[in-house]
The first five atom37 places (N, CA, C, CB, O) and aatype in JSON, in Angstrom:
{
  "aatype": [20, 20, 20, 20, 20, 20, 20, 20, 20, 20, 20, 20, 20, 20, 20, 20, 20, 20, 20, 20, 20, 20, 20, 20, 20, 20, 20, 20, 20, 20, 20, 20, 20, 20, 20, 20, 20, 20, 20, 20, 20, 20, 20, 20, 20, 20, 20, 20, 20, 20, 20, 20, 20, 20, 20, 20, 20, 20, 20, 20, 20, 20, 20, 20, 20, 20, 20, 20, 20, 20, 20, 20, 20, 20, 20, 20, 20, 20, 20, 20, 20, 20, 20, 20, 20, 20, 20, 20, 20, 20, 20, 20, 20, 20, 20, 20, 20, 20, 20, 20, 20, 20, 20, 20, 20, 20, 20, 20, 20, 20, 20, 20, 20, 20, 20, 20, 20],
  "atom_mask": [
    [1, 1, 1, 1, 1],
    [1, 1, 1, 1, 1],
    [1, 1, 1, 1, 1],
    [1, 1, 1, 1, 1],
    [1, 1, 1, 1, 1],
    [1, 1, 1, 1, 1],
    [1, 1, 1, 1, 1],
    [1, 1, 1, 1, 1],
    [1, 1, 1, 1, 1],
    [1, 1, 1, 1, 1],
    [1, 1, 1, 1, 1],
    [1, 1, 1, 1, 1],
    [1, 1, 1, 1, 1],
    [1, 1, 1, 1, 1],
    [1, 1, 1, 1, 1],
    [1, 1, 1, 1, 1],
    [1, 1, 1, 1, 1],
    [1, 1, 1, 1, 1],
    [1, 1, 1, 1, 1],
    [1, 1, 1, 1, 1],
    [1, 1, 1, 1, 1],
    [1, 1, 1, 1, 1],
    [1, 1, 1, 1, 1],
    [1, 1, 1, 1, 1],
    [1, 1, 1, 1, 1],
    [1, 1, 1, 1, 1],
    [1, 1, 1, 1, 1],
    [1, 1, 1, 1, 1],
    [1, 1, 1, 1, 1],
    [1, 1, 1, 1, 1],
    [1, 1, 1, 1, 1],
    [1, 1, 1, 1, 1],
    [1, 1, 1, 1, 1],
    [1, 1, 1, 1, 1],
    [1, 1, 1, 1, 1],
    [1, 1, 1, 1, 1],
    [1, 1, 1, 1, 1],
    [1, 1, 1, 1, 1],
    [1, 1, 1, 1, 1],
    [1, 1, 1, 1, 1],
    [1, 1, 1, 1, 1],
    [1, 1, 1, 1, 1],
    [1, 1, 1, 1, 1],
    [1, 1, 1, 1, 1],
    [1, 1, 1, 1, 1],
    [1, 1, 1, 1, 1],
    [1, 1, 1, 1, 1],
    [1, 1, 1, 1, 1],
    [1, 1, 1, 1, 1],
    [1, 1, 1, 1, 1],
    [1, 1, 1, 1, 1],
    [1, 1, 1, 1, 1],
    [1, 1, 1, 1, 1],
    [1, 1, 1, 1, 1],
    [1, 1, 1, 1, 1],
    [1, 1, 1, 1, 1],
    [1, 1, 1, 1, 1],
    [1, 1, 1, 1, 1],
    [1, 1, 1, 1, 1],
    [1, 1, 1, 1, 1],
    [1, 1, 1, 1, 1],
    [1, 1, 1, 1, 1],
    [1, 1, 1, 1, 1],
    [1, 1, 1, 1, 1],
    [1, 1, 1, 1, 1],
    [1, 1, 1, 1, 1],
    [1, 1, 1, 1, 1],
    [1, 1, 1, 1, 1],
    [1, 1, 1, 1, 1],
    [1, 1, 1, 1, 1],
    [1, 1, 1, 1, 1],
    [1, 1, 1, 1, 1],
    [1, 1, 1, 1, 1],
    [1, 1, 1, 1, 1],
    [1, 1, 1, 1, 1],
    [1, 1, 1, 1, 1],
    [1, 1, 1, 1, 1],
    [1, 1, 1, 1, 1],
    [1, 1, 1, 1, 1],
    [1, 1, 1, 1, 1],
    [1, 1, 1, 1, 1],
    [1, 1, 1, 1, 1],
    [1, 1, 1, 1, 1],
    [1, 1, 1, 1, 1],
    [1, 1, 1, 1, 1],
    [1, 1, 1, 1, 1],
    [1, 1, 1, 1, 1],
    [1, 1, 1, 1, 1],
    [1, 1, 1, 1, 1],
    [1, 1, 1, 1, 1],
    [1, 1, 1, 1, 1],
    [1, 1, 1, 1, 1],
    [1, 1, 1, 1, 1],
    [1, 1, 1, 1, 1],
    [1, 1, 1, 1, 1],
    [1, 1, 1, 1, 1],
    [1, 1, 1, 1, 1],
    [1, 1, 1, 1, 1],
    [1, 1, 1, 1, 1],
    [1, 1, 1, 1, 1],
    [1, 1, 1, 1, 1],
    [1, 1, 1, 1, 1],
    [1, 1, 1, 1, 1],
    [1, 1, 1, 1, 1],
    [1, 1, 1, 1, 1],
    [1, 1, 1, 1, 1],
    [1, 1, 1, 1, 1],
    [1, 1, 1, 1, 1],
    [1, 1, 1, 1, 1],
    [1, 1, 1, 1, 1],
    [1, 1, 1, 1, 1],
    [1, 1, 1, 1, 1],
    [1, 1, 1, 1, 1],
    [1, 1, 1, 1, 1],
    [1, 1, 1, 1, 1],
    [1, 1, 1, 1, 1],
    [1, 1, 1, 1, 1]
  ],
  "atom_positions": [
    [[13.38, 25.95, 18.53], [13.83, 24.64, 19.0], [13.89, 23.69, 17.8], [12.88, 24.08, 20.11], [12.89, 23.55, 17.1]],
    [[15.3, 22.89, 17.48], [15.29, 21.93, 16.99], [15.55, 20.73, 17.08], [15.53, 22.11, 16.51], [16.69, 20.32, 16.86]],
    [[14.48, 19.89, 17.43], [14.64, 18.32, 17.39], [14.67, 17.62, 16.37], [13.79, 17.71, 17.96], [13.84, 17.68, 15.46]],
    [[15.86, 16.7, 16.43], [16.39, 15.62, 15.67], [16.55, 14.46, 16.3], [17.51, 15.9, 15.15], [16.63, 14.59, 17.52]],
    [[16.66, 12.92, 15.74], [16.87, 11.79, 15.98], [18.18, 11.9, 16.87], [16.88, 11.01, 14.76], [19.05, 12.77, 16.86]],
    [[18.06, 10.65, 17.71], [19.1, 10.6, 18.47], [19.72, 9.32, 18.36], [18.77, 10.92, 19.72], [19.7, 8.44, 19.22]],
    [[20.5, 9.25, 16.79], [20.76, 7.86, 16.5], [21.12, 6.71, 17.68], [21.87, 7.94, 15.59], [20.5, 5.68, 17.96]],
    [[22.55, 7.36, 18.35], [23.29, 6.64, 19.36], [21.97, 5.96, 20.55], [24.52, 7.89, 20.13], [22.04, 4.76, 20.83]],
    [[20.99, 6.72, 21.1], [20.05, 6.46, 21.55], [18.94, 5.5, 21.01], [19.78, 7.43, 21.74], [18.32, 4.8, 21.81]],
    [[18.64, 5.44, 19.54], [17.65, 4.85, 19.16], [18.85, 3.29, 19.03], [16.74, 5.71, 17.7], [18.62, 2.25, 19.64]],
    [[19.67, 3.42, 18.4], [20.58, 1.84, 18.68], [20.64, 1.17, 19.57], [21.78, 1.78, 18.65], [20.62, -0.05, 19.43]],
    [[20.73, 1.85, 20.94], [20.68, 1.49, 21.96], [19.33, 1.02, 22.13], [21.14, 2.34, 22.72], [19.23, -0.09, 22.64]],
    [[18.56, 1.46, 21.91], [17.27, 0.96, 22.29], [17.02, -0.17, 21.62], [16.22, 1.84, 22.1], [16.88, -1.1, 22.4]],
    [[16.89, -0.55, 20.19], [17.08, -1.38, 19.41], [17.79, -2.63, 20.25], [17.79, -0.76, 18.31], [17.15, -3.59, 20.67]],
    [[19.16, -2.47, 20.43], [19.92, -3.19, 21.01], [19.42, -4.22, 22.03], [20.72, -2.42, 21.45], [19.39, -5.44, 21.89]],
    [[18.83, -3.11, 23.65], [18.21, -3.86, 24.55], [16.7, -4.53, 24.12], [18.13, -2.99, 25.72], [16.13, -5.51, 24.6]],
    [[16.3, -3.64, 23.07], [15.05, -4.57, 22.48], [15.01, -6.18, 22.12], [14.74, -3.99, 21.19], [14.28, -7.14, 22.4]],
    [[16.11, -5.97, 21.43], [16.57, -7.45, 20.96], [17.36, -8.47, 21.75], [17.37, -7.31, 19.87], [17.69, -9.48, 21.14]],
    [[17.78, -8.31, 23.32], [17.98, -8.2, 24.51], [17.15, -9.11, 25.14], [17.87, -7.0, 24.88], [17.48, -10.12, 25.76]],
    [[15.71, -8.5, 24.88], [14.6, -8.84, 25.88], [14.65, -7.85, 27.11], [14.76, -10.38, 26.42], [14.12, -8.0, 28.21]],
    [[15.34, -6.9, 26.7], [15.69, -6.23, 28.38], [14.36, -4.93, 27.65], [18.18, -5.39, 28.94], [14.6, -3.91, 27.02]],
    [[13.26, -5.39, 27.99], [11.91, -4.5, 27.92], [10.92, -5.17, 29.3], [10.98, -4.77, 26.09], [10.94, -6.13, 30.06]],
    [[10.16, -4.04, 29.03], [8.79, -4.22, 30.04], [8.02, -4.05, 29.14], [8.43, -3.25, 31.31], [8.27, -3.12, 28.38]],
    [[6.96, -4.76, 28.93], [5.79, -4.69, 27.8], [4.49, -4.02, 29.01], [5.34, -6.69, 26.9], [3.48, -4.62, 29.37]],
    [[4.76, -3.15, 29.26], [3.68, -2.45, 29.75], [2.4, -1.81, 28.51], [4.45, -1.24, 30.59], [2.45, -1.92, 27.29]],
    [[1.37, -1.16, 29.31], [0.05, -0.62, 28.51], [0.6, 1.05, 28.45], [-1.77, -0.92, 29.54], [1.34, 1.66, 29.22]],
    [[-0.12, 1.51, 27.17], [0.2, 2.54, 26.83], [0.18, 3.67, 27.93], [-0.51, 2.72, 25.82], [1.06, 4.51, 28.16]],
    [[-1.06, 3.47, 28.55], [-0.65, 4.92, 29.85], [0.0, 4.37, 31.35], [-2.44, 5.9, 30.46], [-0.11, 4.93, 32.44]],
    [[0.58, 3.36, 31.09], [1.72, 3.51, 32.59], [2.89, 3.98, 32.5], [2.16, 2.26, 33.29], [3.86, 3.58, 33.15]],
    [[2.91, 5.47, 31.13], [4.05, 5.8, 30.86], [4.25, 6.63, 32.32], [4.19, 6.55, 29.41], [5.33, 6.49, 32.88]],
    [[3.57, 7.19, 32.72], [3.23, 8.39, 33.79], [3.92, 7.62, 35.23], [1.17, 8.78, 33.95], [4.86, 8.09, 35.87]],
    [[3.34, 6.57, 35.51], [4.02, 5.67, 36.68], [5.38, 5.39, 36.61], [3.44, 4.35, 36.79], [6.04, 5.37, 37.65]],
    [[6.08, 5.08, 35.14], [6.97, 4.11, 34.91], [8.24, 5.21, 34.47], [6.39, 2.91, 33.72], [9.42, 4.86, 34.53]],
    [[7.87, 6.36, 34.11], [9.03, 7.09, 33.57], [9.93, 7.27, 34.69], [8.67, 8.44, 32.92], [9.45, 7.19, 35.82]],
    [[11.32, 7.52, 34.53], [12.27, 8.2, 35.77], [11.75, 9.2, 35.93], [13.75, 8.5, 35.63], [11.17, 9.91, 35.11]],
    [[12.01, 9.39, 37.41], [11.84, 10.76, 38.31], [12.8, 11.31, 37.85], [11.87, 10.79, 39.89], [13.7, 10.84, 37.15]],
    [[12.59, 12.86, 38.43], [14.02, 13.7, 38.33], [15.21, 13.15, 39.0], [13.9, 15.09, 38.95], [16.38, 13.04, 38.66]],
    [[14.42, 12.8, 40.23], [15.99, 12.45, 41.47], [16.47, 10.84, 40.37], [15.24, 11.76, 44.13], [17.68, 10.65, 40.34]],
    [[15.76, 10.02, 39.71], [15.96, 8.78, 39.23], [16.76, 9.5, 38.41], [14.84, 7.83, 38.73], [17.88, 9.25, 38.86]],
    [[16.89, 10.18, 37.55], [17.98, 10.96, 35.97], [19.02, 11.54, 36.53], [17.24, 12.4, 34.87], [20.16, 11.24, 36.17]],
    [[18.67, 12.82, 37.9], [19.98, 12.94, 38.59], [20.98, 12.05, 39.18], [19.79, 13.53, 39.41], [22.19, 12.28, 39.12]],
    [[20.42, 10.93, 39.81], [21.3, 9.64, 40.3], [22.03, 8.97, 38.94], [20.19, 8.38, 41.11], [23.16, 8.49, 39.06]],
    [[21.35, 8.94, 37.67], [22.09, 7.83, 36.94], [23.05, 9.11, 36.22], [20.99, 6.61, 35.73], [24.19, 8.85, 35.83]],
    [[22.51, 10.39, 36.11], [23.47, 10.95, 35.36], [24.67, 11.39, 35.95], [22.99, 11.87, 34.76], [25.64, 11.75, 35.28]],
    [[24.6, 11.38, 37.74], [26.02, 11.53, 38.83], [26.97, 10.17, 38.51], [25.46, 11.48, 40.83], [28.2, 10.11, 38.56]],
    [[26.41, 9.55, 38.31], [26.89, 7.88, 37.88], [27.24, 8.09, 36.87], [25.94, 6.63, 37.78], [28.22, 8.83, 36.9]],
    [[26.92, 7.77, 35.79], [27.18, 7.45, 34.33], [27.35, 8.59, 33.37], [26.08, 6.66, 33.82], [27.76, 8.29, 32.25]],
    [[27.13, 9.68, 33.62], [27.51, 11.2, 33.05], [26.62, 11.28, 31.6], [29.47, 11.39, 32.69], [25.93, 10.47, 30.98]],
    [[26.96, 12.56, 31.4], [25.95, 13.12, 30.08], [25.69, 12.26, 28.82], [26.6, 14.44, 29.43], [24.59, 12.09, 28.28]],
    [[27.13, 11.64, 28.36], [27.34, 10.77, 27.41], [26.21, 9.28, 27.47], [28.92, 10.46, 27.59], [25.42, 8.89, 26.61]],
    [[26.42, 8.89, 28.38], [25.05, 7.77, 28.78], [23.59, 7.69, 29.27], [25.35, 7.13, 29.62], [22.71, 6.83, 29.24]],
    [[23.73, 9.08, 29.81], [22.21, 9.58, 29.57], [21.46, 10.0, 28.83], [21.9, 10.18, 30.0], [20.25, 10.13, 29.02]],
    [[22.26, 10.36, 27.56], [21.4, 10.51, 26.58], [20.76, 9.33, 25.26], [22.04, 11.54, 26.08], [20.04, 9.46, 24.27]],
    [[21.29, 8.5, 25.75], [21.58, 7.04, 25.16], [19.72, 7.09, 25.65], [23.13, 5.64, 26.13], [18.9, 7.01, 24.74]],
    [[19.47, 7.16, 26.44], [18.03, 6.91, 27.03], [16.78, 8.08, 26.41], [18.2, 7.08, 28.86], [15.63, 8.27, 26.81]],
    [[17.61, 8.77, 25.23], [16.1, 10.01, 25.12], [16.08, 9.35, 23.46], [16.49, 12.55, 25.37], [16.91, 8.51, 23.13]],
    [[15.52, 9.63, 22.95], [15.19, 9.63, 21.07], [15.54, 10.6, 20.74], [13.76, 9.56, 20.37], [16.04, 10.65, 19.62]],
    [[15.44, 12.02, 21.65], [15.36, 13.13, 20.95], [16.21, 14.16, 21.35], [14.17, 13.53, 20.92], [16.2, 14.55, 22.52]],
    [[16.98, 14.67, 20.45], [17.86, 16.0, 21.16], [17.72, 17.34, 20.62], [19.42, 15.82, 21.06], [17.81, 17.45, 19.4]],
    [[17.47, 18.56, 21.43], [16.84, 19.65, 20.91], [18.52, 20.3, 20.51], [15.63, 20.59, 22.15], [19.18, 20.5, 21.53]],
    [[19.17, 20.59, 19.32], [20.17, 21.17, 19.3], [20.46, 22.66, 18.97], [20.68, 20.5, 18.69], [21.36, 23.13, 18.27]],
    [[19.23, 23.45, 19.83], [19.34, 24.8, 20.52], [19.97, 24.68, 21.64], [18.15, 25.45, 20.81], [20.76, 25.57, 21.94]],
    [[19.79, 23.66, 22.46], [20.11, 23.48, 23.94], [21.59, 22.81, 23.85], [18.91, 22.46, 24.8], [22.01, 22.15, 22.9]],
    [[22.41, 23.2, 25.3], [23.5, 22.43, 25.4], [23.66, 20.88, 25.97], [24.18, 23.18, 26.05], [22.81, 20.46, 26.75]],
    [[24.71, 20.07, 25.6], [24.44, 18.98, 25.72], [23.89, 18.55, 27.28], [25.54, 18.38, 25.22], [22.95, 17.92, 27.78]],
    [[25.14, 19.33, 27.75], [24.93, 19.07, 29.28], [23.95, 19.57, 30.03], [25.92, 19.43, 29.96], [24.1, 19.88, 31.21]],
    [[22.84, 19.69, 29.38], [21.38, 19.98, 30.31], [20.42, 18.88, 29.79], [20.55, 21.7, 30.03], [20.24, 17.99, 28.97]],
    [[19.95, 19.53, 30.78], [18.28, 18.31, 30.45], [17.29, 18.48, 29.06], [16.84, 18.68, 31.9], [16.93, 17.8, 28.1]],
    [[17.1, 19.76, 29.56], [16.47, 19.96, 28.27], [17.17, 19.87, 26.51], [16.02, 21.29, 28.54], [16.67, 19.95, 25.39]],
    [[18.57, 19.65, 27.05], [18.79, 19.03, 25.37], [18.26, 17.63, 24.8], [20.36, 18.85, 25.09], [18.31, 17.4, 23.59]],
    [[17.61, 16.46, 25.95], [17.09, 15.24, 25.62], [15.76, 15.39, 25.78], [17.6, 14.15, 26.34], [15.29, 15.98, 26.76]],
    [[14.89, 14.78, 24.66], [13.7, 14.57, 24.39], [13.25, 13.18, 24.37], [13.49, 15.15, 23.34], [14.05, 12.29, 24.04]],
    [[11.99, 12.9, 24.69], [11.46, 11.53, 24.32], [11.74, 10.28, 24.83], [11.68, 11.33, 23.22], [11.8, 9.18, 24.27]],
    [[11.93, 10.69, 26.2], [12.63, 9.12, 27.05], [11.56, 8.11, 26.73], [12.8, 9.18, 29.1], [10.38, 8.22, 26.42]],
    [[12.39, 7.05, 26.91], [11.94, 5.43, 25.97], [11.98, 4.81, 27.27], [13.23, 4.52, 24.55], [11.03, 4.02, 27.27]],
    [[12.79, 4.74, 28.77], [13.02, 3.45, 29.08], [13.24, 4.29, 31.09], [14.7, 2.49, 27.89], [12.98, 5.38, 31.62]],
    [[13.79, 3.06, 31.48], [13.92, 3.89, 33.17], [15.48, 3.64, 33.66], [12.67, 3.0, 34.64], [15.9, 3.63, 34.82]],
    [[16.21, 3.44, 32.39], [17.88, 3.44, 32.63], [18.14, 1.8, 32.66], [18.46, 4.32, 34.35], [19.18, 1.2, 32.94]],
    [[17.58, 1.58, 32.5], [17.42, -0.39, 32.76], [16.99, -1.22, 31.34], [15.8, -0.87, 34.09], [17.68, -2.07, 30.78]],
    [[15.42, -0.65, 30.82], [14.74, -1.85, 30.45], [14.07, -0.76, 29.0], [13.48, -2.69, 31.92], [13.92, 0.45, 29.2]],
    [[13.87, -1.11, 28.21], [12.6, -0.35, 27.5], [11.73, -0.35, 27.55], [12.33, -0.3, 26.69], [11.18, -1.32, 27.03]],
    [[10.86, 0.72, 28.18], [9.39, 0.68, 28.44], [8.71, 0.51, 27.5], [8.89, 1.65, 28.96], [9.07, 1.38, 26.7]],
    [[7.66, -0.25, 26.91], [6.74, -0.11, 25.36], [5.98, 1.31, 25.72], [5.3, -1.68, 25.0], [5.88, 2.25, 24.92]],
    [[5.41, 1.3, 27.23], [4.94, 2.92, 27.2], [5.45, 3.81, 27.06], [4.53, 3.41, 27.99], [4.97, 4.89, 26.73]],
    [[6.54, 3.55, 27.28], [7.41, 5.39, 26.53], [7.97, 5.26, 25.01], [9.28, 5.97, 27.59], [8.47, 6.17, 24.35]],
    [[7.77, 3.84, 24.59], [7.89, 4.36, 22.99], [6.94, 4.59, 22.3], [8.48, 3.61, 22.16], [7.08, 5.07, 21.18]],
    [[5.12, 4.13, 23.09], [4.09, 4.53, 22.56], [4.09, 6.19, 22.85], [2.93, 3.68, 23.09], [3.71, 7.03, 22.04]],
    [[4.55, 6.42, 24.07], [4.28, 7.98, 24.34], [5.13, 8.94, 23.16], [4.88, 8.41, 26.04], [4.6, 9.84, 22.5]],
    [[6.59, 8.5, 23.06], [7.41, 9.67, 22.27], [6.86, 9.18, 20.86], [9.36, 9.67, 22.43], [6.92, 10.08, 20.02]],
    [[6.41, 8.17, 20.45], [6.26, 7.77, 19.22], [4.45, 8.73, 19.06], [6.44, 5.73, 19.11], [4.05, 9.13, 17.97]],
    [[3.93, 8.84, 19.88], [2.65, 9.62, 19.52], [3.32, 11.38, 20.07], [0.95, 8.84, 20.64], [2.81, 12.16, 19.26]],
    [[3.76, 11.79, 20.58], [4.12, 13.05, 20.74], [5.46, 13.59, 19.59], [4.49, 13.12, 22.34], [5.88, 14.74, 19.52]],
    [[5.89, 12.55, 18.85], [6.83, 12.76, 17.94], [6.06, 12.86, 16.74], [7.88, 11.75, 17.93], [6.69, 13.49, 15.88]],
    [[4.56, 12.34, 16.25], [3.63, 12.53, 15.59], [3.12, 14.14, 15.59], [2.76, 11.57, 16.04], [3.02, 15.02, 14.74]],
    [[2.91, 14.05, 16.74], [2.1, 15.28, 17.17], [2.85, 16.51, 16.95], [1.69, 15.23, 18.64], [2.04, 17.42, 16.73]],
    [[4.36, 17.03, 16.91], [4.99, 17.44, 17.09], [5.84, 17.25, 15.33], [5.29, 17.03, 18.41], [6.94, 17.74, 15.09]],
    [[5.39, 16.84, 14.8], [6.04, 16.4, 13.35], [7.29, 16.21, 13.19], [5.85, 17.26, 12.38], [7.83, 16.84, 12.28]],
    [[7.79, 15.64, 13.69], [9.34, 15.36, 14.17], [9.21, 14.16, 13.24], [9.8, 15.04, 16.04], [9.35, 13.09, 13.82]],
    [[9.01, 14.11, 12.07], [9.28, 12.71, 11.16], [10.31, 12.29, 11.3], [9.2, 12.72, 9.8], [10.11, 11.33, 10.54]],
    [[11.43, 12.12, 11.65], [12.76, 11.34, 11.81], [12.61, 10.52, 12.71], [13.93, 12.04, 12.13], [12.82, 9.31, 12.58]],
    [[12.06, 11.29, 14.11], [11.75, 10.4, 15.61], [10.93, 9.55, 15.15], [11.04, 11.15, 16.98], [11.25, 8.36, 15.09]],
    [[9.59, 10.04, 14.71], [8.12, 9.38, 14.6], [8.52, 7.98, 13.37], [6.67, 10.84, 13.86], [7.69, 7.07, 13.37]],
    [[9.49, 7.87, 12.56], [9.82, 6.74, 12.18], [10.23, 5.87, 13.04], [10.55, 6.82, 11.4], [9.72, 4.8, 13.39]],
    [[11.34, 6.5, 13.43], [12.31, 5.78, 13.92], [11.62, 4.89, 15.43], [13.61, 6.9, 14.17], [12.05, 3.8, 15.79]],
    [[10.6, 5.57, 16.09], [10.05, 5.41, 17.24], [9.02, 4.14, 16.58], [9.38, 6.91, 17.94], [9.03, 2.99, 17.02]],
    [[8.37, 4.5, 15.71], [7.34, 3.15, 15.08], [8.32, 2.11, 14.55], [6.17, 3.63, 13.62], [7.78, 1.09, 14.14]],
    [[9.56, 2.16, 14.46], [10.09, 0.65, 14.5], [10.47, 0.38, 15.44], [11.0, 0.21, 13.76], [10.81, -0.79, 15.31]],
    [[10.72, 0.75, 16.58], [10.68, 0.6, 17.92], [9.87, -0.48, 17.75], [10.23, 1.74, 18.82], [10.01, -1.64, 17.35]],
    [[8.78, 0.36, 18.26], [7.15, -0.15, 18.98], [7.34, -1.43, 17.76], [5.21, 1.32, 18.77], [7.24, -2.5, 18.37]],
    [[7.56, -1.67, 16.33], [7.32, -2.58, 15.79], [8.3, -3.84, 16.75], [7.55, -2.24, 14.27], [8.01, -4.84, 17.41]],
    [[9.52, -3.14, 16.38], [10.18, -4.12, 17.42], [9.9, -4.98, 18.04], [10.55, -3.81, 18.16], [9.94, -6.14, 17.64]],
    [[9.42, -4.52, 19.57], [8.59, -4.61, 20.51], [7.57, -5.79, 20.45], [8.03, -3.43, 20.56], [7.59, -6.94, 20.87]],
    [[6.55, -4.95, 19.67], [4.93, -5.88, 19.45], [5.55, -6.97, 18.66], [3.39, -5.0, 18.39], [5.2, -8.12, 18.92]],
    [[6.28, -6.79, 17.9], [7.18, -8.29, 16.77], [7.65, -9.57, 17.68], [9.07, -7.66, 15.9], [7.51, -10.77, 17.45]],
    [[8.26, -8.91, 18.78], [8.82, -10.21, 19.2], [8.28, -10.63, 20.7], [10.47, -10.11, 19.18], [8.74, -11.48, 21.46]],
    [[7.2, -9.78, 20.87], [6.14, -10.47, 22.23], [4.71, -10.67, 21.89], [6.02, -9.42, 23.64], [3.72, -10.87, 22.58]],
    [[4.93, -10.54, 20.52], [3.26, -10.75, 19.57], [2.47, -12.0, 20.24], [3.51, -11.28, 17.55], [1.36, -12.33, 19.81]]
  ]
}
């Protein structure tokens, strides 16, 4: 398996960061707050592969686009950016040595903590 940055995705995130379109939640309401399956199947019948991946950091490019498992590291719930899911992919992108994400994910979170400090 290889994971890489998911530029188009991390811009996007950036984007609604600077937006205000976040939830400054605590690090473990990633578990409450992430989309369900049926929540990813509904937006991806809607908005198709191309815009759902806008929502992961991470794309495994063993896998094909059009599955699930080609997106890694969801950030947000199709709406808003969660701070708990950029603390989550930003510590499992650590863990996982994915240095491209694990940057790119800590300017996130800088993002974030920067402008609700």
């Amino acid at each position: 398996m290889t994971v890489k940055l998911n530029k188009a995705a991390f811009d996007h995130a950036k984007s609604l960061a600077r937006k205000n379109q976040t939830v400054m939640d605590e690090r473990d309401d990633w578990s409450e707050h992430a989309p369900s399956a049926d929540d990813e199947n509904a937006y991806l019948e809607k908005h198709g592969w191309s815009e759902y991946g806008k929502w992961y950091l991470g794309v495994d490019t063993d896998s094909s686009e059009e599955t699930k498992g080609h997106y890694k590291f969801p950030y947000g719930d199709f709406r808003r950016v969660h701070r708990c899911g950029v603390i989550s992919a930003e510590s499992r992108a650590a863990q996982n040595d994915y240095d491209d994400i694990t940057k790119a994910v800590a300017e996130l979170h800088e993002l974030l903590d920067g402008d609700h400090a």
